[in-house]
C-alpha positions as CSV (number, residue, x, y, z in Angstrom):
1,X,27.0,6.9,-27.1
2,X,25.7,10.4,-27.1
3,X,22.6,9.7,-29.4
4,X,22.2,6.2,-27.0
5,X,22.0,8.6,-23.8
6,X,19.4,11.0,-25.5
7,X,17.0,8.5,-26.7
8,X,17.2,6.7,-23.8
9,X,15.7,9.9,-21.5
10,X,12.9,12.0,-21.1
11,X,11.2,14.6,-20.2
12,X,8.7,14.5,-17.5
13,X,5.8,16.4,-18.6
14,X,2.6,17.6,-17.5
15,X,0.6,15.4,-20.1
16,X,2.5,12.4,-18.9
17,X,1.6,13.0,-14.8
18,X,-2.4,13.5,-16.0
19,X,-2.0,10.0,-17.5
20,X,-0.9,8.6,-13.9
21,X,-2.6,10.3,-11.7
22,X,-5.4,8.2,-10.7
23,X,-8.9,9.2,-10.6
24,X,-10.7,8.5,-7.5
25,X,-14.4,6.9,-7.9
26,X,-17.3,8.7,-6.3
27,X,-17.9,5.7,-4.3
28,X,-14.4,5.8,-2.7
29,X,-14.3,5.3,1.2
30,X,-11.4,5.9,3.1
31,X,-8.5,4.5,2.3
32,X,-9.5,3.7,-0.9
33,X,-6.8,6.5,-2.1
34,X,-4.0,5.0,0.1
35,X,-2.4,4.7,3.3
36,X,1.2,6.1,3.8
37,X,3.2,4.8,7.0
38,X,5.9,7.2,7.7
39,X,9.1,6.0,9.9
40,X,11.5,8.3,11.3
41,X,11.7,11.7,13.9
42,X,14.1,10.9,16.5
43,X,15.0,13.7,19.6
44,X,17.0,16.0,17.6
45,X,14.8,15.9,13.9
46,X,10.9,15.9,15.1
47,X,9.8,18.1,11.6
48,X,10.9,15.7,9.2
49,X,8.5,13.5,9.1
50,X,5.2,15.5,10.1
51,X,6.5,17.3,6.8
52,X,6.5,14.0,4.5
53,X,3.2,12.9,6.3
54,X,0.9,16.3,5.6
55,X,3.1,16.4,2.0
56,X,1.2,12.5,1.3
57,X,-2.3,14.2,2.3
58,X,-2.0,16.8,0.2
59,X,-0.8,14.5,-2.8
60,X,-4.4,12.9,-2.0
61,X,-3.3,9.9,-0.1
62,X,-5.9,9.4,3.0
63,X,-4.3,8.4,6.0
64,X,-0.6,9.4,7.0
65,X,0.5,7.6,10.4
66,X,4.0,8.8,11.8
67,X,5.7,6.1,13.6
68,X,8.3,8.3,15.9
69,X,10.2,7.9,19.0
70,X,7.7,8.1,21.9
71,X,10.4,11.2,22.8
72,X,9.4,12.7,19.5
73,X,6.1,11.6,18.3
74,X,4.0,14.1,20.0
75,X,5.6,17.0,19.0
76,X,5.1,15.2,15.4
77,X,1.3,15.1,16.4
78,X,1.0,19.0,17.3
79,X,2.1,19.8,14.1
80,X,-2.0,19.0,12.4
81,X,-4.6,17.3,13.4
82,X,-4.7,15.5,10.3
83,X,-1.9,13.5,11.3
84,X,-1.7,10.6,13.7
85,X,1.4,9.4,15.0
86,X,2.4,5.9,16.6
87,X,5.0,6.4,19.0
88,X,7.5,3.9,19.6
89,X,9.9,3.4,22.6
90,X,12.8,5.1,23.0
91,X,14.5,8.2,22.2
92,X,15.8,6.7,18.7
93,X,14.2,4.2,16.8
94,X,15.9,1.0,17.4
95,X,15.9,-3.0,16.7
96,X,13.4,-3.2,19.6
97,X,11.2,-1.4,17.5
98,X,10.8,-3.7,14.3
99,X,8.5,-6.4,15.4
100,X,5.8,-3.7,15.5
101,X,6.9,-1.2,12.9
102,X,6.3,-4.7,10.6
103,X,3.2,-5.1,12.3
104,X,1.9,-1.3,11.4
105,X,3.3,-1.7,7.8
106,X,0.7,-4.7,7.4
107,X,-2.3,-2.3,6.9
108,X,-0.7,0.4,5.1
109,X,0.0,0.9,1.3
110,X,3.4,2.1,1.3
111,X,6.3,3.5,3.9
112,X,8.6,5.6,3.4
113,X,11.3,5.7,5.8
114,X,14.5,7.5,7.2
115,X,13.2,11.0,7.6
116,X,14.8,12.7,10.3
117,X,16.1,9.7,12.1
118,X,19.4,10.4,12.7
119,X,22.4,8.1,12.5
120,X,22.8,6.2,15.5
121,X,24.0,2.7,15.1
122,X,21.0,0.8,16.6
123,X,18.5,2.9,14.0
124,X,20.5,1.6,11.4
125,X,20.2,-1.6,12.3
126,X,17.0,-1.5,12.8
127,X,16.4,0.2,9.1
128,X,18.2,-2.7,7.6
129,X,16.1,-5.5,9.6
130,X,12.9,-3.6,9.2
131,X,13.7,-3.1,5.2
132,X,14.7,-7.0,4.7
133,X,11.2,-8.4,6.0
134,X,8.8,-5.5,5.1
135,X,6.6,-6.6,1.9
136,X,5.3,-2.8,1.0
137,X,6.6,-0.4,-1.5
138,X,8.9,1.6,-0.3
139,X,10.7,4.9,-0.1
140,X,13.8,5.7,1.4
141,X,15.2,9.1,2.3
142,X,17.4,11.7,4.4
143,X,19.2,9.4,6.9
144,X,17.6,6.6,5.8
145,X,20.0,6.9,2.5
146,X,23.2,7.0,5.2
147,X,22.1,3.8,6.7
148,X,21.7,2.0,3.6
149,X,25.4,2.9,2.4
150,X,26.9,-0.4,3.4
151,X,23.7,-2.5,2.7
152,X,22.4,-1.6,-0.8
153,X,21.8,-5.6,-1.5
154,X,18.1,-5.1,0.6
155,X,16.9,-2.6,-2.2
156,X,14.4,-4.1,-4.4
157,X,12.1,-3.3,-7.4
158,X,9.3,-1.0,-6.5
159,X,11.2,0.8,-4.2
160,X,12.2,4.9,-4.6
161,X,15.4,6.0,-3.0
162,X,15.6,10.0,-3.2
163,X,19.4,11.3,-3.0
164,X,21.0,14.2,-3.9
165,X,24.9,14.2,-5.3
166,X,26.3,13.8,-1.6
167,X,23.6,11.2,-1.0
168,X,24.6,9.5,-4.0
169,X,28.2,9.7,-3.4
170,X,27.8,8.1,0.1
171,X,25.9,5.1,-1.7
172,X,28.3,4.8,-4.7
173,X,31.3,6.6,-4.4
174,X,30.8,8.3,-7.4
175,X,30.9,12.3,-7.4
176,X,28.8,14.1,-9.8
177,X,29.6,16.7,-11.7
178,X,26.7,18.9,-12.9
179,X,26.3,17.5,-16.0
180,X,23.0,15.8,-17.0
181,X,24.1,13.4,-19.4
182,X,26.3,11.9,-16.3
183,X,23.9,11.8,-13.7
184,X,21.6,10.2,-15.9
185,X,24.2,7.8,-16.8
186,X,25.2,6.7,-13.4
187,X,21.9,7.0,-11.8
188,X,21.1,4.5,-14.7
189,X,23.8,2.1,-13.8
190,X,23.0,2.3,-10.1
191,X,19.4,1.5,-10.4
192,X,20.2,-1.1,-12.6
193,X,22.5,-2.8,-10.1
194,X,20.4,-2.6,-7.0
195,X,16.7,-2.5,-9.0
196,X,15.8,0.0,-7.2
197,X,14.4,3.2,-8.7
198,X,16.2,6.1,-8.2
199,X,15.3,10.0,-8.5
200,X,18.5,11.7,-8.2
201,X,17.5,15.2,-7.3
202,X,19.3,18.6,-8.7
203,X,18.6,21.5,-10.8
204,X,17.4,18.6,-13.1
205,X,16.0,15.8,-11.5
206,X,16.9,12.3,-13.0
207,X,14.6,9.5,-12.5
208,X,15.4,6.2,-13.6
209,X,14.7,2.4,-13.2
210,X,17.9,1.6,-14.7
211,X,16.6,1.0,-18.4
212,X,14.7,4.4,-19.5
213,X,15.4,7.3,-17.6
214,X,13.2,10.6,-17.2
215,X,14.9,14.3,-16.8
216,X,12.2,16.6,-14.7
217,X,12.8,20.3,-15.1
218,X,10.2,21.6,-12.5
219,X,11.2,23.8,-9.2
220,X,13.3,26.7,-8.5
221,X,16.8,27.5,-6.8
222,X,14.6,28.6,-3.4
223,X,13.8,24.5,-3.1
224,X,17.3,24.5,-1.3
225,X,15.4,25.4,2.0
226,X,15.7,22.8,4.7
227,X,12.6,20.2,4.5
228,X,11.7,20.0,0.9
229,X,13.1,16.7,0.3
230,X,11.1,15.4,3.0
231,X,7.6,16.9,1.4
232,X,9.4,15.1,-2.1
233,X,9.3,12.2,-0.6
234,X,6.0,12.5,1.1
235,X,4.2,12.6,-2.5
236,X,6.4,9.7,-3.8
237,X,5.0,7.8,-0.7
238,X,1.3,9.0,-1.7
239,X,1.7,8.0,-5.1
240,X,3.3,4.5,-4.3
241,X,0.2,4.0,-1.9
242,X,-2.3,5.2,-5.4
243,X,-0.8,1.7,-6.7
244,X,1.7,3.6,-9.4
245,X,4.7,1.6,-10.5
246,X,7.7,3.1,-9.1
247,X,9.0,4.7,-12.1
248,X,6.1,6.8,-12.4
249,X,5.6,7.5,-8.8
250,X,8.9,9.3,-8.8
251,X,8.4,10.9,-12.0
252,X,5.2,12.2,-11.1
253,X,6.9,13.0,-7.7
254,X,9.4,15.1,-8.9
255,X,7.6,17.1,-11.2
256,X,4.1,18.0,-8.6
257,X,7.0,18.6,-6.0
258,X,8.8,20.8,-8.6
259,X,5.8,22.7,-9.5
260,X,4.7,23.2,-6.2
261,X,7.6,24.7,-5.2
262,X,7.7,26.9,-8.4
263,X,4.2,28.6,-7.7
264,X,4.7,28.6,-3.5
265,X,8.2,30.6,-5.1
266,X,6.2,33.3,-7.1
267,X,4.2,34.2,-4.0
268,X,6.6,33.6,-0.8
269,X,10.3,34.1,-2.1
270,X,12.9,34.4,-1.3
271,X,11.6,33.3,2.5
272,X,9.7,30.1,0.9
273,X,9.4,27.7,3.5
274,X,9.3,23.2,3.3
275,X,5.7,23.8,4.3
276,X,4.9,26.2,1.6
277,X,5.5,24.0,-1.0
278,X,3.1,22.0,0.5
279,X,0.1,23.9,0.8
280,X,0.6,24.2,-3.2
281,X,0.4,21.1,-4.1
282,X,-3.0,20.8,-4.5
283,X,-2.5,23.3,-7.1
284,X,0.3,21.9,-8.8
285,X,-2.2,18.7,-9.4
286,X,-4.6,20.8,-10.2
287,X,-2.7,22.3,-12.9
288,X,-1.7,19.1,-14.4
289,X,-5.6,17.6,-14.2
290,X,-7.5,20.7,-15.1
C-alpha cells in the first residue's frame, strides 16, 4: 500500500509549472490571457475578494470583475483601480442575485466563488443555484466551502475546491492528522467521489484529481496570515481562465502562491501581509520562466 501511495504522488516542481504556464503571443489583445469573475464580499468581509481579484492580475489574467454586494462592492473598488467591481443588490448576496451573476459569468473565463461571503442561509442558496447552472471552470473557496457541505453532488470535473483540514473536515467528516501519506489518501478518495479537484492546503499542499496526486512543498509558516487563501485562490482562478486543466491549475497554483509567499517572507517577516504575497508573484513566475 505504502509503495502504491508513493508512486502514485508527486512533487510539484518548478520545471513542471514552466511546462504550463502559457506563453502569451505578441499579438495578444485583451482578454486574450483570461477573464476571472470573482463572487463574494458581503458587509462584514469586503477584503476577500479585492485580494483574490488583484492576486488573478498579477498571475497574468487580464480582467478581474468583483461581483459584491452593492453594500460592499465599492469599498472592493477603492482597494485598485485595476479592479472593477459589479455590485449586486443587497447587503448579502442572495437567490435574487443569480439570474445575473449567470448572466456576467457568460463572458468570463473562469469564477471563483465564496470569498468572504459569509454564511447566511439565502447566500447559500444562492451558491448552490448559481453553481448547478453556471457552465465555467470554477473555483470554490472560504465560505464558499461551508456552503457546499451538504451539497457536494454539484461539484464537477474542472472545478478547484481549496480547503484546509477544518475545511475538509466540514465537507467529509474526516479529521486529518498531519501526516502526508493520509491527506493525500483522502484528498484522493474525495476527489474521486465528487470529480472535483482538490488542493488540500497545509505545510504540504496536496493536490489531486482523485487518480495522481501532486505534494507541493513551497511557502513558509508566516502564510498563516489572514487573506492568503484568498490570493491562492485568485491565481488558481487566473490559471483556470489561461485554459489549464484543473489539475495543473492547482498545482501550478499552489506552488507560485507558495513561492510568493516564501520571497515576500525573506523581506517582510514576521509582519508579512495577504497583499505581500501578492506583489511577489510576479517574481515567483519569473523565477520559474526565467
Amino acid at each position: 500500500m505504502r509503495r502504491a501511495i508513493e508512486e502514485s504522488m508527486r512533487a510539484v516542481t518548478a520545471e513542471m509549472v514552466r511546462k504550463v504556464y502559457p506563453k502569451r503571443d505578441q499579438w495578444s489583445h485583451k482578454g486574450d490571457s483570461g477573464r476571472v469573475l470573482v463572487i463574494g464580499g458581503s458587509r462584514r468581509y469586503r477584503g476577500a475578494p479585492a485580494l483574490v481579484g488583484l492576486a488573478a492580475l498579477r498571475t497574468g489574467a487580464d480582467i478581474a470583475v468583483i461581483a459584491a454586494p452593492e453594500s460592499s462592492a465599492d469599498v472592493v473598488s477603492s482597494f485598485s483601480p485595476n479592479l472593477i467591481t459589479e455590485p449586486l443588490e443587497g447587503d448579502y448576496i442572495n437567490p435574487d442575485n443569480v439570474k445575473r451573476l449567470l448572466s456576467i459569468a457568460e463572458n468570463f473565463d473562469s469564477v471563483v466563488i465564496g470569498n468572504g461571503m459569509g454564511r447566511m442561509s439565502k447566500s447559500m442558496d444562492a451558491v448552490i443555484c448559481f453553481l448547478k447552472a453556471v457552465q465555467k471552470p470554477c473555483v470554490i473557496d472560504g465560505d464558499g466551502l461551508h456552503l457546499l457541505a451538504g451539497n457536494k453532488s454539484v461539484l464537477r470535473p474542472g472545478w478547484i475546491i481549496t480547503p484546509h483540514a477544518h475545511e475538509f473536515y466540514s465537507l467529509s467528516g474526516i479529521k486529518l492528522t498531519k501526516s502526508v501519506e493520509e491527506r493525500m489518501r483522502h484528498t484522493e478518495k474525495f476527489s474521486g467521489e465528487f470529480k472535483a479537484t482538490v488542493l488540500l492546503k497545509g505545510h504540504k499542499d496536496v493536490i489531486s484529481e482523485g487518480k495522481a496526486s501532486f505534494i507541493n512543498s513551497t511557502g513558509n509558516p508566516y502564510m498563516t496570515v489572514g487573506g492568503t487563501g484568498d490570493v491562492l485562490a485568485g491565481i488558481c482562478g487566473a490559471l483556470l481562465a489561461m485554459k489549464l486543466k484543473a489539475i495543473d491549475a492547482a498545482a501550478a497554483g499552489a506552488y507560485l502562491s507558495g513561492a510568493a509567499g516564501d520571497i515576500a517572507a525573506r523581506r517582510t517577516s514576521p509582519g508579512m501581509l495577504a497583499t505581500d504575497v501578492i506583489d511577489r508573484i510576479p517574481d515567483a513566475i519569473r523565477s520559474v520562466l526565467d
